[in-house]
N, C-alpha and C positions, 0 to 999 in steps of 0.2 A: 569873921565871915569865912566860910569854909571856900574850898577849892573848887571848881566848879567839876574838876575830873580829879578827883583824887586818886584815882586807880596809876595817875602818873608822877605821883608826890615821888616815888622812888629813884624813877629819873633824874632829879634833883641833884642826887648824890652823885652823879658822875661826871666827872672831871669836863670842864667845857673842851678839849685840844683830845681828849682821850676816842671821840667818832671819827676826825681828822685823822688819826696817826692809824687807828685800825687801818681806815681805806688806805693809806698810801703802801702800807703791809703790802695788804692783800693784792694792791697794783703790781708789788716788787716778785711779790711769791709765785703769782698766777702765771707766769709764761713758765716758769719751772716746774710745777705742777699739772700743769698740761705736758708738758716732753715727759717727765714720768708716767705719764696713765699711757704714752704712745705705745704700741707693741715693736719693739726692736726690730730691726728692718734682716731681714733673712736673706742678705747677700754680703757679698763680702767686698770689701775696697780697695783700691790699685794698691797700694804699699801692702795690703796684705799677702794677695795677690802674688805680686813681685819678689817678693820674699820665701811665700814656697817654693819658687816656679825656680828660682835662684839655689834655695835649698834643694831642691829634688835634682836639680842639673850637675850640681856641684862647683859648680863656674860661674862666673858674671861675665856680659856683655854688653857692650851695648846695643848691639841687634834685640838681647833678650827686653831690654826695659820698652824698645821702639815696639815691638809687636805687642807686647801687653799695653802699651799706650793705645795701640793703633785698636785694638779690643774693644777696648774701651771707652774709645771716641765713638766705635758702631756700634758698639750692642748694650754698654753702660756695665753698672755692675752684676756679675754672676752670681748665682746661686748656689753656684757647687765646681766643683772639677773632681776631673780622675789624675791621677798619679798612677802611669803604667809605661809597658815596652811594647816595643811590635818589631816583627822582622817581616822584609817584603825581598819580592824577586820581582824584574820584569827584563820582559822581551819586548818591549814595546809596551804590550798589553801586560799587567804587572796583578799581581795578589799581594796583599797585604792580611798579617794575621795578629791579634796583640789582646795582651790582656791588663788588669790596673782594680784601682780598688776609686770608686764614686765616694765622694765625701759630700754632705749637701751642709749649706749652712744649718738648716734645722735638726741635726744630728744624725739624720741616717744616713748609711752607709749601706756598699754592697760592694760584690765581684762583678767584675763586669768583661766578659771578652766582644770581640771581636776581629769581624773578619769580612773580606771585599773586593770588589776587581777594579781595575785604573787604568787607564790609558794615559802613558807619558811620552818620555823621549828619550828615557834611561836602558841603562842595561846593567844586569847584575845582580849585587844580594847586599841587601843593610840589614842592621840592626842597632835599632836606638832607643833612647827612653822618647816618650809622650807624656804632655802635660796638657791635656785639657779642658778650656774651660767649659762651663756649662750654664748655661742663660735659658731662663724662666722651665727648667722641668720642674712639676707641680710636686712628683716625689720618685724615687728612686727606681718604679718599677716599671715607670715611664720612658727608661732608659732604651729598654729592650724593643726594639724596631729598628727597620732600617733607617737611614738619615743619609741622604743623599747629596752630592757634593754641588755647592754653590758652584758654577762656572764661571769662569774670571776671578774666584776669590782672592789665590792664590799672593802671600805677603809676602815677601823674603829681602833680607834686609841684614849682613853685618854675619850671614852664617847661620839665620836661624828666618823657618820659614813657619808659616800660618796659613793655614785654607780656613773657610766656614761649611759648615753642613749641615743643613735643614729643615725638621719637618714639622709641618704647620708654622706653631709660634715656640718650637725649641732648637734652639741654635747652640752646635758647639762649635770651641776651635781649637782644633788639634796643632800645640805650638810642637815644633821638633826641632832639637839643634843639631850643627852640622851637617853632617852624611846623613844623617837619618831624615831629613826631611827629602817629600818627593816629589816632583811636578806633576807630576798624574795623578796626587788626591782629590785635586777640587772637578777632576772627573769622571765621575763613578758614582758607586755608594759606599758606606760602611753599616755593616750588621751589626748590631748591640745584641750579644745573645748572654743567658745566665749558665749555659757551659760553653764546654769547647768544644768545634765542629771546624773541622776542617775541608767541608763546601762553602766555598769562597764567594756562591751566591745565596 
């Protein structure tokens, strides 16, 4: 008597445990094959972070690890930072001038200066490096605007200070260590411009 489906006589030949063992495969393989097709995530993490920030200063602190913690309890992780200097004078009312190079996680790059007016409490003339970060700009040419100083932002902690500064949905923060940091950033603006000018608005 023949098979009523012979079309599945084939079937036959395959092992009874061999459909079993496929599926539990395919259960084990499948969460890792999903994180592979993910597109890698275009910012960067606290240890990484902490580690340029450390390299570019040339020192460790612990001020330095508290304000990139403190970063990154509000704004999460960045997208980018600049690595630059700036020198400022004030009499109350203070300018600040600086230039650095923008690094974004998705590889572009630029020069970036900038320059600004403040209102502090200081008096005198610094000059320091600047490290900061950069949260959600879309790409590097987005840079270039003014971005105006959060009021009350102002972090300092252990010799190393952090303001935020604003516009729309791009936040940086300017971490500085030592003398180079100033109380009168987080009131004001700073100009992101692609040369140097020295109108301070």
């Amino acid at each position: 008597m023949r098979a009523p489906y012979p079309f599945l006589a084939p079937l036959a030949a395959i092992p009874r445990g061999l459909p079993v063992f496929l599926l539990i495969l395919f259960c084990l393989l499948a969460p890792g094959l999903a994180r592979a097709a993910e597109p890698a995530r275009d910012t960067y993490d606290q240890d990484s972070i902490l580690a340029e920030a450390k390299a570019f200063f040339g020192e460790t602190t612990e001020g330095l690890a508290k304000v990139v913690e403190k970063a990154f309890r509000d704004h999460g992780q960045p997208n980018g930072y600049i690595k630059g200097e700036e020198v400022s004078a004030a009499i109350t009312v203070g300018v600040s001038y600086g230039k650095g190079d923008l690094v974004l996680k998705n590889g572009e790059r630029a020069r970036v200066f900038w320059q600004g007016p403040s209102v502090g409490f200081d008096l005198g003339f610094n000059a320091s490096k600047v490290f900061v970060l950069v949260y959600d700009l879309p790409n590097k040419d987005a840079i270039y605007q003014r971005f105006p100083g959060v009021d009350g932002s102002l972090y300092f902690v252990a010799g190393v200070g952090m303001n935020y500064q604003q516009r729309q949905d791009i936040v940086l923060a300017p971490i500085r260590l030592g003398v180079g940091w100033r109380t009168g950033a987080s009131i004001g603006y700073m100009h992101y411009t692609r040369e140097r000018t020295y109108n301070p608005l």
